[in-house]
Structure formats: structure tokens, C-alpha cells
N, C-alpha and C positions, 0 to 999 in steps of 0.2 A: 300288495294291498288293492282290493277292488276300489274300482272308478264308480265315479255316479254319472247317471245325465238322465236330467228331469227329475229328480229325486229318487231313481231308481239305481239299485247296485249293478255295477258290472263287472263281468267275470274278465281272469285277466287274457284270454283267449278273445275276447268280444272287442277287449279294447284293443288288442294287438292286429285282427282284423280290422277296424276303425282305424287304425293309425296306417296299416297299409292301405285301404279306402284312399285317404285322405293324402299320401303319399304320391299315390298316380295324379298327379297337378290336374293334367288336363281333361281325366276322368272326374277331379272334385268338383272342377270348376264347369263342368258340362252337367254335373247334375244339378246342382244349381241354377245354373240358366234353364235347363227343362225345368226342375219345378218352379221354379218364377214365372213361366209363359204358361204350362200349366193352368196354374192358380189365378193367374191372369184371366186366360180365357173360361175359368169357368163361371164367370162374373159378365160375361159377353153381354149379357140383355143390360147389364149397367153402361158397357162401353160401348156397344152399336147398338141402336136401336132406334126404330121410327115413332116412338112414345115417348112423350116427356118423362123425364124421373119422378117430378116432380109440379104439379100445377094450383096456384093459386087464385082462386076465382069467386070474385063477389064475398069473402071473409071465410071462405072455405079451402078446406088443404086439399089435393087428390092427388092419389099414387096412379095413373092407367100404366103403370111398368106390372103392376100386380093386377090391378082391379080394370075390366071393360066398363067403362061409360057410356051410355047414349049423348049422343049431342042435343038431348036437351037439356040435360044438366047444365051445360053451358048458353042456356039461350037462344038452341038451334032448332028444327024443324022434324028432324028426323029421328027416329028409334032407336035408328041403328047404333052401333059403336063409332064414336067420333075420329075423324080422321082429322088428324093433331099436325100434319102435312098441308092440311087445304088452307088456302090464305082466309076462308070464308071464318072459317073457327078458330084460324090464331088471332083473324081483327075479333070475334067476339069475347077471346081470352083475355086478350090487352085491353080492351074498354074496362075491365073491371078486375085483371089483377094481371098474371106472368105466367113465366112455363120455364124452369130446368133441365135443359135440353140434356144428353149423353154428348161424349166428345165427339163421337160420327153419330150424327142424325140418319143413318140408316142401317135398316136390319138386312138380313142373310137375301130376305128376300122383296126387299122395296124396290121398287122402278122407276128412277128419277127421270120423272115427264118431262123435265124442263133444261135437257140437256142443250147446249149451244150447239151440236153439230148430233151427225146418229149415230148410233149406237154402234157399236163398242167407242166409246167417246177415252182420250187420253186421260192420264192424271192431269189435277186440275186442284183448288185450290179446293173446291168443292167433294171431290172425289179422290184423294188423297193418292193410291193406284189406281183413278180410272175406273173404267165398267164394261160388262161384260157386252155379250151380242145383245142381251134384253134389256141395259141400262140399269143393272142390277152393279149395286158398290163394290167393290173388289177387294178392299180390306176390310171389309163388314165381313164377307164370304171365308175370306183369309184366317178371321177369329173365326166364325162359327168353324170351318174347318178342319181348324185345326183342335178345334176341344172334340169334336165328334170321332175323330179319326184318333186320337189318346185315349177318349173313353170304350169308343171300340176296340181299338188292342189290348187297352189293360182288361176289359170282361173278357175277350179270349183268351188273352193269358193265364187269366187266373182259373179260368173254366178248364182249358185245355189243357193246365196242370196239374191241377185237384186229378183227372181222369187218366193225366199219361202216368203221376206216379203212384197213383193205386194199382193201376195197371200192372206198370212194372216193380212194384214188389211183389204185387200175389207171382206172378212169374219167377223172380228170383228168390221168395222165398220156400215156394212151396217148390221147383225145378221140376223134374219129371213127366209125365205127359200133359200135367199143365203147362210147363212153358214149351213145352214141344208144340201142344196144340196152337197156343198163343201166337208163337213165331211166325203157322204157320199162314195164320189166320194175319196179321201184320204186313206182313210178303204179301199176300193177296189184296188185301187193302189198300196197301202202299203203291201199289202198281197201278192203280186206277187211276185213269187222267182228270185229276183234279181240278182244274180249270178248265175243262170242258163240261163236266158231271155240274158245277157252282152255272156257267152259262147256260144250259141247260135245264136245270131247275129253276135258276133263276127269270127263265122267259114263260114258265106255265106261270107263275106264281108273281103275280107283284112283290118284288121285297122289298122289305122294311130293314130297320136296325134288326129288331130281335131276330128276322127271320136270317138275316144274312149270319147272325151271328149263329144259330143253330145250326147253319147246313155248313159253315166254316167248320164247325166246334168238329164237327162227322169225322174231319181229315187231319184237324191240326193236333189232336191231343198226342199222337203217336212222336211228337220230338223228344219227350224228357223221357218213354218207355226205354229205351236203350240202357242211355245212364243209367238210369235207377234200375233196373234189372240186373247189370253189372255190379253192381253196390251192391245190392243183395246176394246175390250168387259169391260174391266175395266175402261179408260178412256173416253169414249164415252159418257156417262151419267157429266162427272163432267161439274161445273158450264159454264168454258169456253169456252168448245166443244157446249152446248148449246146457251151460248150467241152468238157464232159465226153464228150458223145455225139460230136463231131468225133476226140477222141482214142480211142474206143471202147471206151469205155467203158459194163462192159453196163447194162441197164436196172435192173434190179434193185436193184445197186450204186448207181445214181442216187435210184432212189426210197428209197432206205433210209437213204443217207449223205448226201445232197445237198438233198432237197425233202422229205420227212419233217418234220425237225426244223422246218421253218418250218411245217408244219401242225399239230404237235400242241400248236404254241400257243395256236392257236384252239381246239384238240380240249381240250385240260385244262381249259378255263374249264366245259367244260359236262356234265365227268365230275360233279360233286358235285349237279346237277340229274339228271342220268340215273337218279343213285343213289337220289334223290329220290322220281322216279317210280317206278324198281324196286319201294321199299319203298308206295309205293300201291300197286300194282296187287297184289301178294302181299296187302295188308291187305284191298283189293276182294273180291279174291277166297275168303276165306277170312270175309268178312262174306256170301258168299251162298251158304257154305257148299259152294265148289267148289274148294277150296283146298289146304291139307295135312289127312291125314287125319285124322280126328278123335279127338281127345282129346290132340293137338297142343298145344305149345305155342303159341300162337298171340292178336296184338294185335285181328286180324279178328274172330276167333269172340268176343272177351272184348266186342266191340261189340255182337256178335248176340245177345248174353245180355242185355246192359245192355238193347236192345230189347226183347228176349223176357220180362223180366223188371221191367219199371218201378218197382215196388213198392221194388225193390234197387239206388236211384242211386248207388252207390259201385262197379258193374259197369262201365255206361256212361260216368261218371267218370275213373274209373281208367283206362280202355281210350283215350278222349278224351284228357289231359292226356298220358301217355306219348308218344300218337303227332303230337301236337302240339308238343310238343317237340322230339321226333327229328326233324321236317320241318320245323322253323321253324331249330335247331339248323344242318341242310343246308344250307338255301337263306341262311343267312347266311353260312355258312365258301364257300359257291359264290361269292357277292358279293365276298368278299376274295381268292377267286381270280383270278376275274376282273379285278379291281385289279391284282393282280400283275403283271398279262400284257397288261394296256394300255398300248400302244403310247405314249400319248401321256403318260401319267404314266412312264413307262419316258424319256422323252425330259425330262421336266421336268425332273427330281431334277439 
């Protein structure tokens, strides 16, 4: 009998994958703690941030997490957007109402001017891990970090997968001097030294997110071509792939509805290692300083400090232990993917 979940039916194949998921303990339980930090951090501007959530002033509500204020909204002098930091406009907030602060009053990129000693200043009661050579928060950076460096792997993941397995079924399903050409065109590509061609572009061109993610996208989509080339060249002879094409059925239609699903069984086992590598190679690159541009939120550069600064082990610490987690965190919940989608534990149960 099929299963539900969410009010939707499940096939009994889905739920038996599910139950081996769910089976690998320490892959359940890793994916869980990733999506809880996650989801956490993508709520960051609620949890760091150097604007109140929330401010009360003269019978008036104001969100500045959303909305820029001048300071004369509040009774101040100037035009500009108010600086919710300076003791000058929290005495004129408190004369006439309050402020809601976030649980770390500092964002990715604030400069706490009023440190007791200089910069890179210890953890502190104040600075929870300390701060960096500029007096920038270090668990502010920590969150910002860490959601930029998930959200950049999951957009090349998902990019660089949509392209390796189109790829490789037009190669395996069409074979012939298509995949011959393909291969050879693959070989050749693949050969390129790919971290030097990303430094390289990366020093004519200031880069940005998207930009990094584009000239990444160039080199990473070729991981799932293999597999899924194999799958097809496998699949393409059996009986129903044929009956399909005798009833004429177009090609397309075949590869979409027919020979697909049996390759992106192999393809999903190796999406959470892809993701894996995504988030090195952005962390690579942003430790050699060719990365996102600077003053970034960024796991990378929080390394190149720890370096640059030894004297300050709670740099390199902190930058260490995050991204150790996040990459041991993957390559576990990858494991219980993988389980899922084993043929042969898929036949045991």
C-alpha cells in the first residue's frame, strides 16, 4: 500500500529509498543539522545585524532592518541614513521611545571602533569569536558566510547539473560521432588548468557572485557527463526504448520520459559531493584572494586572516571548524544518499 507524506501518495520504491535515507543514522542526522544552519542562516540580517529590528520612537513603529531612515526622523541633523550605532541617536531614540536590537548587534561588515585593545581583538563578551585585522565581528562573518557559500554551491550545483546531464544523454543516447565528438571535446576541456584560467579571469574582471558563478559553471558541469552517458548507452538498446522509437515516438520524448529517470539515480547520489566541491573551490578561491570581492562576506578570506595574522588563533579557528563541518556535514548526508539509491539494498528490504 502506498505511503503519504504531506498529503501526497508514495510509491512503494520512494518509500523504501526513504527508509534507507533514513537508515544511514549518521547521514539522517547530518542532514538535518545542515538544513537547521541553513535555514538559520538565511535569516542572517534578523540574527547579525547593525540595525535595530525593530524601533519605537515618539508613538511611531520603524522597521530600518527593511526601510533606510534619515536621522531626522529621529530628531537628528542630518539626511543621511541614521547610524543606529552612534550613542548620539540611541540618546535621541531613548528620550522618546526604544530599539530591538538582533542577538549580535553586528553585520558581515561593521567595525567596532570601540574595541579595548586593536584589532584582531580576542573573543570577548562583546564579540562572541572576536574580530578580525579590521575589527569586523567574526560570528557575524561566520553567518554571513556560511549562507553565501551554501547558496553559491547549491546555484552551481543545480546549474552545473541541468548542463552535465543534458549533456550526457544527448551523448549516450544518440552514440555515434556525437559522442565521439563530445568525448573528444570533454578530454580537451577537462585538461585545462582550471584554477589558474578562474585566477586569471578572475584578476582582468572584478568578481562578483554571479560572475564567479558563470566562469565556475564553464568547468564544473562536466561531473554528472560520465554517469549519465553510461546510463544512457546502457539503457538505449532495452526493449522499451526501442518500442518507443518503432512507434515513433520522438526522441526527446524518449529521453525525457523514458531513459532519464533511470539515470538520475546515479546523478542524485553525486549531487551532495558536487555541492561539496562547489563550496571548496569558492572557499579556494577567495583564500587566494581571487574570489568575491572584498570585504565579502566570506569563509575563504576569514582563513587568509587566520594566516595573515597568527598571533589571532581564533581567525583561523573559527574559519577551520565552520568549514569543516559544512564539508564533513555533506559528504555524510551524500553517503545516505547514496544508500538510498542502492540497487541492491533497494532489493534486500
Amino acid at each position: 500500500m502506498d505511503g503519504r507524506f504531506l498529503g501526497l501518495r508514495i510509491s512503494p520504491m520512494t518509500q523504501r529509498r526513504l527508509h534507507n535515507f533514513k537508515a544511514n543514522r549518521r547521514g539522517y542526522i547530518s542532514f538535518w543539522i545542515f538544513l537547521t544552519l541553513f535555514i538559520v542562516t538565511l535569516f542572517a540580517e534578523f540574527i547579525a545585524n547593525d540595525k535595530p529590528l525593530i524601533v519605537k520612537y515618539d508613538g511611531g513603529y520603524y522597521t530600518p532592518i527593511f526601510v533606510s531612515y534619515p536621522e531626522t526622523v529621529f530628531g537628528g541633523e542630518f539626511e543621511t541614513e541614521a547610524d543606529y550605532r552612534d550613542p548620539f541617536v540611541r540618546e535621541l531614540i531613548d528620550e522618546k521611545g526604544w530599539m530591538v536590537w538582533p542577538l549580535i548587534p553586528y553585520s558581515y561588515r561593521t567595525i567596532n571602533y570601540d574595541l579595548p585593545v586593536p584589532a584582531p581583538a580576542p573573543p570577548s563578551t562583546e564579540n562572541w569569536l572576536g574580530t578580525d585585522d579590521q575589527g569586523r565581528d567574526v560570528l557575524a562573518r561566520v553567518i554571513y558566510g556560511f549562507r553565501i557559500s551554501v547558496l553559491f554551491g547549491l546555484a552551481l550545483t543545480v546549474a552545473s547539473s541541468i548542463i552535465g546531464i543534458a549533456a550526457g544523454a544527448v551523448q549516450g543516447y544518440f552514440g555515434g560521432l556525437i559522442d565521439l565528438g563530445f568525448q573528444r571535446f570533454i578530454e580537451i576541456w577537462a585538461g585545462l588548468p582550471v584554477l589558474f584560467l578562474l585566477i586569471i579571469m578572475a584578476s582582468i574582471v572584478e568578481p562578483n557572485f554571479w560572475y564567479l558563478l558563470i566562469l565556475m559553471l564553464l568547468f564544473s558541469w562536466m561531473g554528472l557527463v560520465d554517469v549519465v552517458r553510461a546510463e544512457f548507452l546502457r539503457v538505449r538498446n532495452f526493449d522499451y526504448i526501442r518500442a518507443a522509437r518503432a512507434l515513433g515516438v520522438r526522441d526527446s520524448v524518449i529521453i525525457v520520459r523514458h531513459a532519464l529517470p533511470n539515470a538520475m539515480v546515479s546523478a542524485l547520489t553525486f549531487l551532495p559531493f558536487i555541492l561539496n566541491g562547489s563550496v571548496t573551490t569558492l572557499t579556494a578561491l577567495d583564500f587566494l584572494g581571487f574570489g568575491l570581492p572584498p570585504g565579502s562576506a566570506s569563509l575563504g578570506e576569514l582563513l587568509q586572516q587566520g594566516k595573515a595574522n597568527l598571533q589571532a588563533p581564533w581567525l583561523g579557528f573559527s574559519g577551520f571548524v565552520v568549514i569543516a563541518v559544512m564539508l564533513s556535514l555533506l559528504v555524510f548526508v551524500g553517503e545516505a544518499v547514496r544508500d538510498a539509491f542502492d540497487p541492491r539494498k533497494l532489493m534486500a528490504r
